[in-house]
Structure formats: C-alpha cells, structure tokens
N, C-alpha and C positions, 0 to 999 in steps of 0.2 A: 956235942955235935947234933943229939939228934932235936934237945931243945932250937937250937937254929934252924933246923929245917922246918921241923913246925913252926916255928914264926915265919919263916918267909912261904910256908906253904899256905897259910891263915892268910897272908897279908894276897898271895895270889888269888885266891877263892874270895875275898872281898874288892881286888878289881876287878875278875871276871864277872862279879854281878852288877860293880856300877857303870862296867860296859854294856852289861844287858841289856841295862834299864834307859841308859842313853842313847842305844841300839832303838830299841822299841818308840821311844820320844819319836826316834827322825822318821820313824817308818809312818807314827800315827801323822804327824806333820806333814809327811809327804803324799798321804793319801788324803790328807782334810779335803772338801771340796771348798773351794772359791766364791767368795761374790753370793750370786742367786740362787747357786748350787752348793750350798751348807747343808748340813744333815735336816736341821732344824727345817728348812726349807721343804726339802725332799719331802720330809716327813710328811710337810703341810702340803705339799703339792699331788701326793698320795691319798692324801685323807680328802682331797677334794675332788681326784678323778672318782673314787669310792663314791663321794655321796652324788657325782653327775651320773654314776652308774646305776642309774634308778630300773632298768630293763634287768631279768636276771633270764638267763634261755640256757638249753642243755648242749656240752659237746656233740654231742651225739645225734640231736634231734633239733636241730635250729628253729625250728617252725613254733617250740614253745618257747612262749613268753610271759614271765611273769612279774610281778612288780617287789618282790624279794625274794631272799633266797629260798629254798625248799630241795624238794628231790623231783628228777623230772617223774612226768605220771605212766612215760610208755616203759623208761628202760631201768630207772631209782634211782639211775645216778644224781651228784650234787649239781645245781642250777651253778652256772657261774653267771657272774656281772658282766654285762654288755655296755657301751655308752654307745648313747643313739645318736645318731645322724642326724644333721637338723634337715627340717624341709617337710616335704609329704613324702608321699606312699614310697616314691621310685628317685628322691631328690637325694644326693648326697656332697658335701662341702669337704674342703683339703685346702688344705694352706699351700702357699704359693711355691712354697718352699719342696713341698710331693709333689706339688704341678711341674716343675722343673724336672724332678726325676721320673713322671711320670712320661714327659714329655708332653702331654698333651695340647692340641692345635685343632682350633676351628676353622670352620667354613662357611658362610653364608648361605643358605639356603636361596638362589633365585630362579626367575622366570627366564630361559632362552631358548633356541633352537641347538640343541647340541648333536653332532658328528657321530655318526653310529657306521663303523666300518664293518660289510660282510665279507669273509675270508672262503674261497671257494677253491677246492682243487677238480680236474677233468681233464679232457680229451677232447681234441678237435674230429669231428665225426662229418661225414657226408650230409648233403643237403637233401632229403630223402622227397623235397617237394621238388627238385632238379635234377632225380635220375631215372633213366629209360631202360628197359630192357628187348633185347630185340629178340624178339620170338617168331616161332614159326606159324606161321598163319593158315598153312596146307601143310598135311603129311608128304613126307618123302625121305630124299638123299639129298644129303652136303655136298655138292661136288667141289666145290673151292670154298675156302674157306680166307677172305683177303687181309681179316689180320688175326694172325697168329701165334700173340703173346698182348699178354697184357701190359697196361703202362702207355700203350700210343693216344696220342690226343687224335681226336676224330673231329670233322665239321661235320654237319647239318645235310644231308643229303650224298654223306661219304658213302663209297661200296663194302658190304660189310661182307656178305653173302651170297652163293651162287648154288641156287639148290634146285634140282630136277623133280616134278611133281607130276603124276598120273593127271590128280584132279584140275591142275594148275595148266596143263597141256589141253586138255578135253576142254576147260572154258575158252582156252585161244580159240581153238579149232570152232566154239560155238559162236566165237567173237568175229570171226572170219566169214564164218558160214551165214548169219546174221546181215551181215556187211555186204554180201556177194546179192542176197534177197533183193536189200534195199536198195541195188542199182536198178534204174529205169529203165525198162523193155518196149520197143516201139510195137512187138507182137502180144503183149500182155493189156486183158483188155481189165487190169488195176493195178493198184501199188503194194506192197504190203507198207502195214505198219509199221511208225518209227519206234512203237515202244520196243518190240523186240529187239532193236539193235542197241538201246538204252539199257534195256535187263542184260545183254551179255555184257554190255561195258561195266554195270553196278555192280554182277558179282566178280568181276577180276578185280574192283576195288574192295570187296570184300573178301577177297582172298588176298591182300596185302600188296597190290599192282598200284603205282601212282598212275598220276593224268598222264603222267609225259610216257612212261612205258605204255600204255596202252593208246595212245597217241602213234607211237614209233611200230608197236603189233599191226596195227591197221596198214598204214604208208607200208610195211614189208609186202606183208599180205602174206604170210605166213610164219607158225606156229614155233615159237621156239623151243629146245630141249630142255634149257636149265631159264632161270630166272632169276633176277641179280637183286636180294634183297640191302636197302640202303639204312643210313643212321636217319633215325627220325631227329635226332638233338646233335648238338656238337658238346663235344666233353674229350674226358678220359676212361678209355676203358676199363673197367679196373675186374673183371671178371671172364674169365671165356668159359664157357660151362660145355661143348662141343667140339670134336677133333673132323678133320675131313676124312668124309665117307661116312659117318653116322647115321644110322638113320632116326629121322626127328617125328614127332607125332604133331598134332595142330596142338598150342600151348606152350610148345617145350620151348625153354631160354636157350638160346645160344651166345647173348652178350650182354653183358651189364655196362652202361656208358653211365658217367657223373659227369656235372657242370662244377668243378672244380674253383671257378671264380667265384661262388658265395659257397659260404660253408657252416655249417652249428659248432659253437663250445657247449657240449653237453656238463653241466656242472653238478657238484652233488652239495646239497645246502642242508646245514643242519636244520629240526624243527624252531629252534630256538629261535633261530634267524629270520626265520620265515615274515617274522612281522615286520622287516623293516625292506624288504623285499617288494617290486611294485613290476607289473607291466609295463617295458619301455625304458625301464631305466639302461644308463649306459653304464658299462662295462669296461674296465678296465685289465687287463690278462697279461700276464710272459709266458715265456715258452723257453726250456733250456737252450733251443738252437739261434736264437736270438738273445744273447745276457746284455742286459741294460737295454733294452727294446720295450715300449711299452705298445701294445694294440686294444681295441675298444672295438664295442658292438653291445648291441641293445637285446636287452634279456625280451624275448616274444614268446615263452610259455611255462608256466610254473606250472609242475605236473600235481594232478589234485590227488594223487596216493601217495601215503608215505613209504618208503620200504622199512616194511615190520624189522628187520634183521641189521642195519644200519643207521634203524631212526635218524634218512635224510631223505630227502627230495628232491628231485631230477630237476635243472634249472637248466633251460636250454636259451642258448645267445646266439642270433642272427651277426653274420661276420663277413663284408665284403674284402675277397679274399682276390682281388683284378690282379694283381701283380705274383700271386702265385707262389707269395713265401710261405704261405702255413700249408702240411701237409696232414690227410686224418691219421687220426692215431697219435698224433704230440699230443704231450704232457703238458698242460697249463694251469698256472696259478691266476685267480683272480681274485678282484679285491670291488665289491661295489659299494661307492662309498654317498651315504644316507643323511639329509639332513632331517632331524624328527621335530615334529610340530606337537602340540596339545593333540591327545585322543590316541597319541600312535602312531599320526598319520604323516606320510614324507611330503618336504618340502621339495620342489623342483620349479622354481623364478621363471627358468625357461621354457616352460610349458605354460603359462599362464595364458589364459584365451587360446590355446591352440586344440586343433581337431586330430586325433589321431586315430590308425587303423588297426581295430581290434583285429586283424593276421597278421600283420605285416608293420611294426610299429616303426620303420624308419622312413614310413608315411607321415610323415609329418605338416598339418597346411593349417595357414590362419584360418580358412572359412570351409565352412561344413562343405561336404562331396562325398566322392567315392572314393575310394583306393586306386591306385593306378595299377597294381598289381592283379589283385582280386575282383575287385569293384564291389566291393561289401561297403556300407554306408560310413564315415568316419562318426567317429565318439568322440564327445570332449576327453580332456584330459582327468577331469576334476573327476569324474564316472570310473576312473581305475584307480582311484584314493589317495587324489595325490591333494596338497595343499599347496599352489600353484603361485602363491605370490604370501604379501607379510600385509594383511589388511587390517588388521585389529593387534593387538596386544595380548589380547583374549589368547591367541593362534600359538603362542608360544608355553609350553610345558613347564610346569613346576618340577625342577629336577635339586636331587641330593647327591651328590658325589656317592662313588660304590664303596669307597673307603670307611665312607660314614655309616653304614650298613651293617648291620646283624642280623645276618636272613635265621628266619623260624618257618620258612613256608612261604605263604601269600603274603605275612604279615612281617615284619620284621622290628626291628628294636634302633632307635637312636640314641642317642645322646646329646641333647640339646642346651646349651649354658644358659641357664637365668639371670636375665641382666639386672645390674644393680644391685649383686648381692653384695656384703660387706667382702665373704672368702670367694672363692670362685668354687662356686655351687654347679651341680648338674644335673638336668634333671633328664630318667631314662622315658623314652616316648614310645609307644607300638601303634605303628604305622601301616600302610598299605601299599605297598611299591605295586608300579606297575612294571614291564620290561625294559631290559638293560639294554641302556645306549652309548657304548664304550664305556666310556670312564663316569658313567649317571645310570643313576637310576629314575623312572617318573614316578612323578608320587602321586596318587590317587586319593590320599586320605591322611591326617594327623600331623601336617606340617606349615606353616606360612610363609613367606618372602621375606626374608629377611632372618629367620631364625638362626642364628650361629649352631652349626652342628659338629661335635668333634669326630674329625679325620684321622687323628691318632692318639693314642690314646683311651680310647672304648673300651676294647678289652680288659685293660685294667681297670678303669671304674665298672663293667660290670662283673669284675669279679670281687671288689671293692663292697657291693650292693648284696652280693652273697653272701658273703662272710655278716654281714649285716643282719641277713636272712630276708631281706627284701626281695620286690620283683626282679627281674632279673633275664638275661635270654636265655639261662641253662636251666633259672629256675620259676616259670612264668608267676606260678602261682605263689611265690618265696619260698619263706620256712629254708633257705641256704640248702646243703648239704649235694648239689651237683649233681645227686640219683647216686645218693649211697642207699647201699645194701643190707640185709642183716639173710644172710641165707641164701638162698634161690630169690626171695622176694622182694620187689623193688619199694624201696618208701613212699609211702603215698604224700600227695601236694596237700596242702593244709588250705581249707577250702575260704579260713580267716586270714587276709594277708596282713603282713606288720602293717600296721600304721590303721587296720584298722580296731574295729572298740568289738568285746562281746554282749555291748548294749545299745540297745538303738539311741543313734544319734539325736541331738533336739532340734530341730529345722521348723520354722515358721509354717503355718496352716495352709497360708496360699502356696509356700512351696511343696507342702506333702501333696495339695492337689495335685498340682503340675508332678509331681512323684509317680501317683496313683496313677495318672492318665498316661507315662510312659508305661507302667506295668499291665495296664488295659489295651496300649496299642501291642505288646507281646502278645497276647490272645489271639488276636487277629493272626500273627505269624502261626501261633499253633494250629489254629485252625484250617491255615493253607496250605500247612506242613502235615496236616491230617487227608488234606483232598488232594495233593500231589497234585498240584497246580499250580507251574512255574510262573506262568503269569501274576496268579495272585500272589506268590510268594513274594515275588520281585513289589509289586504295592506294598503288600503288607511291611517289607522292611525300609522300604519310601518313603514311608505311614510312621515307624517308628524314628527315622532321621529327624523327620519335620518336629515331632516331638520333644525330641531330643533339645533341639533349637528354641523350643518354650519356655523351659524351665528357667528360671530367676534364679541363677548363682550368684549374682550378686548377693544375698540374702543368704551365703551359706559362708560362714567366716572359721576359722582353726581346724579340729578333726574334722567337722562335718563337710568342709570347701575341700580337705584333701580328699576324704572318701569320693566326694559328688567328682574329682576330677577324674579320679582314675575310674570308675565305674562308667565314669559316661563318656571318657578317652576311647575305653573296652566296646559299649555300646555302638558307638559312631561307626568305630571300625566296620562293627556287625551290619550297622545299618547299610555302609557302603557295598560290602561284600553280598550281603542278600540281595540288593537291589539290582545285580550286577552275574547273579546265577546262570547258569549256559544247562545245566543239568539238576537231575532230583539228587543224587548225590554229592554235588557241592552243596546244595540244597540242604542236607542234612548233616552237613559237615561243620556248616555256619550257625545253623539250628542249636547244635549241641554247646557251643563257644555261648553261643545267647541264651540258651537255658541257666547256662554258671552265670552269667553276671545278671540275669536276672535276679536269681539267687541272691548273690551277693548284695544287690541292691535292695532287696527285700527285708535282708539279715540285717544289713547297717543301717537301715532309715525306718526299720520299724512297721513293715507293709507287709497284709498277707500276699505271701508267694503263689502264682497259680501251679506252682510244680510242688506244692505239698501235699503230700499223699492223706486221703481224708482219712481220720478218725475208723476206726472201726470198732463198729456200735457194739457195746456191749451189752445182751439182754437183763433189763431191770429185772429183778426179783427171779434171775435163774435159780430153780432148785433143782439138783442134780442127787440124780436116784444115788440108792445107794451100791449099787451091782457098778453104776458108773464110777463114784467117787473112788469104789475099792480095785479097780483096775488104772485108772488114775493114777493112786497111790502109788502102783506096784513097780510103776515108767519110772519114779525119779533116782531110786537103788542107782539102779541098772545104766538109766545116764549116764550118773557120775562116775560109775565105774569105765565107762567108754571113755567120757574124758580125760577121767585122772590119767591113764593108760595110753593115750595120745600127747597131754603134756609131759608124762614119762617116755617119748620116742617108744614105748615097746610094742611092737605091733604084734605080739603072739597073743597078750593080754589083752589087747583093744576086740582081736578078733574075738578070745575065748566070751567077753563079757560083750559083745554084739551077736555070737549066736546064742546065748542067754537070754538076752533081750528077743530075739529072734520064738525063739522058742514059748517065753512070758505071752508076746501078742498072738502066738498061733492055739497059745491054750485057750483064748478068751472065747467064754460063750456070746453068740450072736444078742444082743440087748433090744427084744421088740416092741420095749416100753416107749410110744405116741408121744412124749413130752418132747419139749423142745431140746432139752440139754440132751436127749439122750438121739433125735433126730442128729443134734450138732457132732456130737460124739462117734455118732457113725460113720462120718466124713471124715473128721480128726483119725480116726481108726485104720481107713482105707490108707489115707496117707501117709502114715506111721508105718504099717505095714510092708508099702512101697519107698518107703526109704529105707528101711531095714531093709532088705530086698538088695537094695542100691550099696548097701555099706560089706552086707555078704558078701559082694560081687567084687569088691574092693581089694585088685593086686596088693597093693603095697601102701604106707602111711600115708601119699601124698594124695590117692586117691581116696583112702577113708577119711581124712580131711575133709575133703571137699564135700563128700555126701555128710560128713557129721554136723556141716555147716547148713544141711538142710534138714536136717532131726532138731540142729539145738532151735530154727526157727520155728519149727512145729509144737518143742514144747514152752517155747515162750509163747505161743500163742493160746495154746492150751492154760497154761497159767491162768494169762489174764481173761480168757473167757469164764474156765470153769476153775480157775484156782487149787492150787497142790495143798493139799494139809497133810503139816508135814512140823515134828516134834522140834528143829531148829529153824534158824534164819535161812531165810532163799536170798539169793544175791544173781544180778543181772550185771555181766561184764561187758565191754566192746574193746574190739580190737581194730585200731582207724589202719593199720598196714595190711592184714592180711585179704588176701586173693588181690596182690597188685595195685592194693589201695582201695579197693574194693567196701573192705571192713567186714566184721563177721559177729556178732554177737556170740555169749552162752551162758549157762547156770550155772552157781556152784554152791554150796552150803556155806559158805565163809568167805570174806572178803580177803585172803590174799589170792592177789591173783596168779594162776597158772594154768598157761595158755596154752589149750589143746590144739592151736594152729602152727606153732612153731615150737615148740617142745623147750627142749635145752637150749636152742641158739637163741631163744630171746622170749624166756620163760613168764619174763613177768612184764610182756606187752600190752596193758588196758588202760586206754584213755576215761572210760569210766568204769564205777563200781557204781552200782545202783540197790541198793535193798529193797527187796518187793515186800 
C-alpha cells in the first residue's frame, strides 16, 4: 500500500513541475514584446538614447553642465544624463504627437486698431457750474420765507425771500430823499446834481435790489419794511439752510437752487486705464432705475491727482439730463469704449478735422471759433491725442493677443514657432509690451507681423524649457530649478546660460569689431548713468540700438549665431527700454539688466568687459619685516578655527575662537617701521580689527556669517599681498549660493570643502577649490 502511494505521489510531484515549467513558457510568451518592441530592440533604443545623452547636469543643481558623468561641484551628488533640445539658447522641439497633448495653438502676430473697453462705476452728481445760492446781501430778519421745503423747482426771477433790513431801509429813504433833491424848483436859483440820485440807486443794487424794484421804490415814493429777495437761476432747490424769523448776517446762504437739466457722472477710473482715456470721449452709462436703458455724455475732465488710497481717478462726464430722468446720487455703470492706434493713442473717425472746446467738449464745430458756452478759443481735436482718422498704415499697432503673454514686468516672455522646422519647434522670445488693450497687448519691441505666437500652450513649453534648464519666465537666467532652496537661502541664477560655451566663441575679425563697438557704445551709457542725465541716458541707449543694428550676423553660424541671438534679443530690449526712461530709477533698473548681458557678451565672444574690476597691483619685490610676517602668521590658527566652527553650526565655539582672535589683534605692538609692507599692514590691521569688532557684536550664526564673510575677504587679500607662510597647503574655496547668490569666498588648509556659510544644510557647497 504504501509502495503505491509513493508511486502515484512521485508521478504527482513530476506533473506539478511540468506544469510549472509550461506555466512560466506562457507567462514569458505573453510578456515578449512585439514587432519594434523586442527586448533586443529596447535594448538598442536605450543604448542610443544614452549615447544622444551627451549633457550630464545635477538633480539638484540644473544650472551645471557637463559633457560626462562625474559628481556635481556645489552639492557631490551624481551628474545624471540629460538629452538636449535641438535649436538655440531658448528653442525647444516635440513631436506632434505632445503637440496634441499639449494642445498647443498659434496666433499670428499683426498690425491693427484693436477695441480696448474702459469699465467705470459712480454717481450722478450736481452740475456745480449750474448752481446758485441765495444769500443775504444786508444784515437782518426773515420775515417770510416763500419756499419752505426743499425739492420745488423754482424759475428765474421766482420769490424766494422777504427779509426786513435797518441798512436796506436807510438806502430807500436815501433813494427817496435823493429823488425829492432832484425835482426842479422854480425858486431855486440851481439844480442839484444827477450823480447823487445814481449813487443812491447803485448802492441798493449793491445791496441785492434789481432794476425793476428800485424802479417800483421810486414810482411809491416811499420806503418799504421788508424786501422780497428773488432766484437769480431757475432749478431745483435742493437745500434750505434758514427757518422764518432768523436772523441772517451779509453772506449767510439761505437757499441752494441746481439746474437739474445738465448734470456730471462723476466716475472713478483705475490708473491702469488711464491711457486709453481722452477728453471728449463719449460715454456710455446704466443706472439700476433704468435696466436695459443705455445713456451717453462726454467725459470733460480727467482729474490730474490720483487718490493715493484707491489708486483711481476721478473721471467726470458732462450729461444733458432735459427730460429729467437721472436724479444725483444714482448709481452708474459705464463702459467707454477705445479704439487704440500705434504710440497709445485713441482713434476717434469722428473727430477728424474738427475744433473742439477745451471746457465744454460737446462744443463741437468744423471751423476754428469760440465756444458758445464759455467763449474760450476752440482746439483741434488732434491737440487732446486723439488719432482722428486711418492715414497711413504706419498708424495702426503691432499687437500680441494677452493669452500669448508671460508677463515678467515691462518685459515679458513668448513663445514664437520657427517655421519650417522638420518637428514643431518653439522658440522662447523676451519681449517688450506696451499697455493692454482688451484682449492685446502693444508690442514695443522683439516681435514682427506675421510671427505665429502660441496662445496656448506656453506654459507647458516654458516649463518644458526648465526642466531643460534653459531660459525660461521662472527661470530668466536658466540653470532650471524654479528658485529652489537649500536653507533660508535662495539659489543663485547661473550667470552661463545653457547653450552657451565657457570659451570664447570664434567669430570673424570684422565681426569682433562690430562686437568691440557695441561694448564701447555701453561706456557711453555708464557714463550717463554716472552724471544722472536722463537725457543723455535716453542717447546714450539710442546709440547702442543703432549699434546693435551694425553687427553682421550673417557671419555668425551654429553656437556662436545662437549666443549672438539671444545676447543681442536681451540688448535691444535694453536699448529700447533706455531710450524710452521717464525717471533716474528706471534708469538704473535698465542699467543693471545691461551691465549682465554685457557681461555676457564679453564672456562668450571673447572681449574685455568694462565691468571687470581691475587688477590690484601687487607690490614688486615686497619684503615684509619680520615683526610683520610674525603677526601675519599668528591670523591663519585663529581663522580657521572661526570657520571650522561655523561649518560646524556651533556658535558657542565660533564665538569662543573670535574673541581669541579678538584678543591675538589687541596684543599686537603698534609696527613704526617706514616700509611699504609695513605702511600696507597698518591698514590691513585697522580693518581686521574693525571686523572683529563686527563678528563680537554678532547675535547669532546668521549674523557672524555675514561679517565672517568680510574677515575671510580681508585675509585673502592679505595673502595675496603679503602672503601666509604657513607649514601646509592654503586652499581658496567659493561658494556661487551664498548671500542670495551673492557668493562668498574662504581659506582652508585642505581641499575638502566645508562651508562656513551654510553649515550642515549644505556643507560641501564650493563651486571652486583653488590652491594658492
């Protein structure tokens, strides 16, 4: 029995393995790949993305780039393999196939007049040039007072007031007495004079008496008690400032009347807006008590204050109001709608050859005159900035849809397609908008008619462009990484952008002149940027445009034609921007963008830069006492005890070994020895002293930092003047991250580095190691 069972238990354990085995068959069978996708393939399509992977850069640090693998130089991690992007500086290609999922959609860049809507909310307000107040002209008493609430519309010579006056009484009686003179007497051997009867009549018009009452005084022939003051305007009363029986002084208001048939929309208009904003324009408005109503009236005064607390502007609109539906104090919406021309400026057809009245703009005549209103001389139209008709072609704006837009500021970023590429290629462009005109923006600089710009899709090629580590709008200068951090301290922009070389480019002789004479027209800008003379500033970067315009890029073909685009894309921009300054601080805002690509331009083509700091000389055949060399000495201990104890975070050790130091320079005997080194050494000394001083005073790690950053420049400079002797190697480190990009140098005895500016978070950050 139990023979049988082992047999059929054998015979079981030998099919459970040839189902294994024919298990595993189907499984490798069913994962084979197919066709083009064989291992075999894979394999080969692997081994050749690898060797198109000729860039190798760090996760961590995009900005380096190297041409195999290694360890990055700021953080030691391993370089990994990038494949580059074909094109230049800011150019990158996708298959049509990511264009689909990208979605991305062009536009054509053209020339037109486009539609720029101002949105304004306000209040309809009194016409403050059409209302009267009736005041009292003599002291006295109200005795009647005929209207007695506000709200009544009044005409033009209505009764308003009945008021008794001492001095208003005493002029009758002189008006009378006057009058009685001037009758003729058959026993008088003369007449009196008419003027006296003229003087009593003038002052009862100076005391607020019309012709016709002083007319009806006379014909009585006597004085009356009270005196019926009338409306000088017809309106609505909209005030009564007096009760009957008051007593009034000369001065005092007792009625406010308005002309309620023209009225102001007082509007409040953002800064923003302001430029497409003109004297005259017509106005279109609702009001809730009217829905589906639309009213108009012409904007007659742009007020020239901003309000600081609002940042808007009081926009006031002339509005003939004969039929008496709008009341002050509604609530209106308006909307004035802009056609914009080249420069800014608004189109309005219907203005063209007309004269209009700078008070009153719904003056409107074909031929010069006056105002009918005011009688102020009329103004063309063209003299309030308007662009009055379609003369030229010239007239109309180079505009970019706002979708196409990556604002950075003044300047902003596109995305422009290179035509005739094999893939659909794109290339990123920094440009120069001018103000937005609905759905446009004007372009002022870095685009042509005709150029296809994408409308959607941008954001993903420029973030496409990062990841790249190229230019970019998050990342101008490249180097990727979107402003990552290591610490408190932000990563500095890498001043080499991909695509360009760190060896000067080879460019033809006539074109390095044309090179040299852009870098010579920069001079001229320093120079106007040193005498704060907006004037010349504005030449001076006019001066470099035109230059710009010289050079022979035809004659610049592969790296050196992408460097020359994007350096002199960056220049133009500047040139336009300088040329175009309102203040010394745009002025120097522009300045600073054009000192880097100077720079830059200096670095890749091989030119001295005029912003390299000169040489400093160092005295031939210095020989350095010995009282000097042994104080010297005594500085390097002590240093690197500060450091080491800063790249260690421990700040109780940094102090203990900076008031050591502290202590070392206060020993030192004063050195009166006449030589030069020991003249130099005296200065070196002073300011040793005063940064020690600086590093004492020093709360906490982040502050002894920063002054340690001004000891380690004092003893590099010490070095290289009078040199450390000193039984090991000296080693000169830099750190391109620290103070915010800033960079920092320092000393160490030995080449690993550890970095007294960031401690533990990011210990071994040194872009170079140098042995002195």
């Amino acid at each position: 029995m139990r023979e049988f069972l082992d047999q059929h238990r054998n015979k079981f354990w030998v099919a459970q393995s040839i189902l294994l085995v024919i298990l595993g068959f189907a499984v490798a069978w069913w994962i084979k790949p197919t066709g083009s996708g064989s291992a075999s393939d894979s394999t080969e399509a692997a081994s050749t993305a690898s060797n198109e992977a000729t860039i190798w850069t760090c996760s961590m640090h995009p900005q380096i780039r190297r041409n195999g693998p290694g360890d990055c130089p700021i953080c030691g991690m391993d370089l990994v393999p990038v494949k580059e992007s074909s094109g230049g500086v800011r150019t990158i290609s996708i298959s049509n196939d990511v264009k689909k999922l990208m979605n991305v959609e062009v536009t054509p860049v053209v020339s037109k007049y486009v539609p720029a809507k101002v949105r304004m909310v306000g209040k309809v307000a009194y016409d403050e040039t059409r209302m009267a107040h009736i005041t009292a002209w003599v002291p006295g008493r109200l005795e009647r007072m005929f209207v007695d609430f506000t709200g009544i519309e009044v005409k033009q010579g209505d009764h308003m007031v009945d008021i008794y006056s001492e001095p208003l009484y005493t002029a009758q009686q002189e008006l009378l007495s006057a009058l009685d003179r001037n009758q003729p007497r058959t026993s008088s051997r003369f007449v009196e004079p008419l003027n006296l009867l003229e003087s009593a009549r003038e002052k009862l018009r100076r005391l607020g008496l019309t012709a016709e009452q002083i007319r009806e005084i006379e014909q009585r022939g006597t004085a009356s008690e009270t005196v019926t003051i009338k409306s000088p305007v017809g309106g609505v009363v909209v005030q009564k400032l007096r009760q009957e029986g008051d007593r009034v002084q000369t001065g005092d208001r007792i009625y406010s009347v308005a002309d309620l048939n023209h009225l102001w929309i007082m509007l409040d208009a953002y800064e923003s807006d302001l430029a497409w904003l003109r004297y005259g324009q017509d106005v279109e408005f609702t009001t809730e008590a009217y829905p589906g109503e639309t009213f108009h009236g012409r904007v007659a005064f742009i007020d020239p204050v901003l309000n600081e607390s609002t940042r808007t502007v009081k926009v006031r609109v002339n509005v003939d109001n004969s039929d008496g539906r709008l009341k002050p104090e509604m609530f209106v919406r308006a909307i004035v709608r802009s056609q914009v021309a080249a420069g800014g400026r608004v189109l309005d057809p219907a203005l063209a050859g007309k004269w209009i009245s700078p008070m009153h703009p719904e003056i409107v005549k074909d031929e010069p005159g006056n105002c009918d209103i005011c009688g102020m001389p009329l103004v063309r139209a063209e003299s309030m900035g308007y662009v009055t008709a379609e003369p030229i072609e010239s007239a109309k704006p180079l505009v970019v849809p706002a979708s196409a837009v990556l604002l950075t500021g003044t300047r902003a970023i596109v995305y422009v397609q290179v035509p005739g590429a094999e893939k659909p290629t794109y290339e990123g462009r920094e440009i120069i908008v001018g103000p937005r005109a609905g759905d446009h923006y004007l372009v002022k600089s870095g685009l042509s008619e005709g150029d296809l710009v994408v409308t959607n899709g941008n954001f993903k090629l420029d973030s496409a462009l990062q990841i790249a580590a190229k230019p970019s709008m998050m990342t101008p200068q490249g180097g990727g990484g979107g402003g990552h951090q290591h610490g408190e301290m932000k990563a500095s922009a890498n001043p080499e952008m991909p695509g360009m070389t760190n060896h000067a480019a080879h460019v033809p002789p006539e074109t390095k002149e044309h090179l040299r004479s852009v870098v010579q027209s920069y001079t001229s800008i320093q120079s106007a940027i040193a005498e704060s003379d907006l004037s010349t500033i504005r030449t001076a970067y006019t001066g470099l445009g035109n230059q710009l315009t010289s050079v022979p890029s035809e004659h610049l073909h592969g790296d050196a034609g992408a460097m020359w685009n994007e350096i002199a894309m960056l220049l133009r921009n500047d040139a336009v921007e300088g040329s175009d300054v309102k203040t010394l601080e745009e002025a120097d805002q522009v300045y600073r963008l054009t000192r880097q690509h100077i720079d830059q331009l200096s670095m890749q083509f091989g030119l001295q830069s005029p912003n390299a700091a000169p040489e400093v000389p160092v005295p031939s055949g210095l020989e350095v006492p010995t009282a000097v060399a042994a104080q010297i000495q005594s500085l390097l201990p002590l240093y690197v005890r500060v450091s080491e104890a800063l790249a260690a975070d421990q700040a109780d050790a940094a102090k203990a070994a900076i008031e050591q130091l502290q202590r070392q320079i206060g020993s030192w005997e004063e050195i009166s020895n006449d030589a030069e080194a020991a003249k130099l050494w005296r200065e070196e000394s002073k300011d040793l002293s005063e940064i020690t001083a600086k590093l004492m005073n020093s709360p906490d790690l982040k502050a002894m930092r920063s002054a340690f950053a001004l000891l380690s420049e004092s003893m590099i400079s010490i070095e290289r003047t009078f040199g450390i002797s000193v039984q090991q190697d000296l080693y000169l480190l830099h750190c391109p991250m620290a103070f915010e990009g800033r960079g920092a140098s320092w000393l160490q005895t030995d080449d690993a580095a550890r970095n007294p500016y960031y401690g533990a978070s990011m210990l071994k950050c040194a872009d170079k190691v140098e042995k002195l």
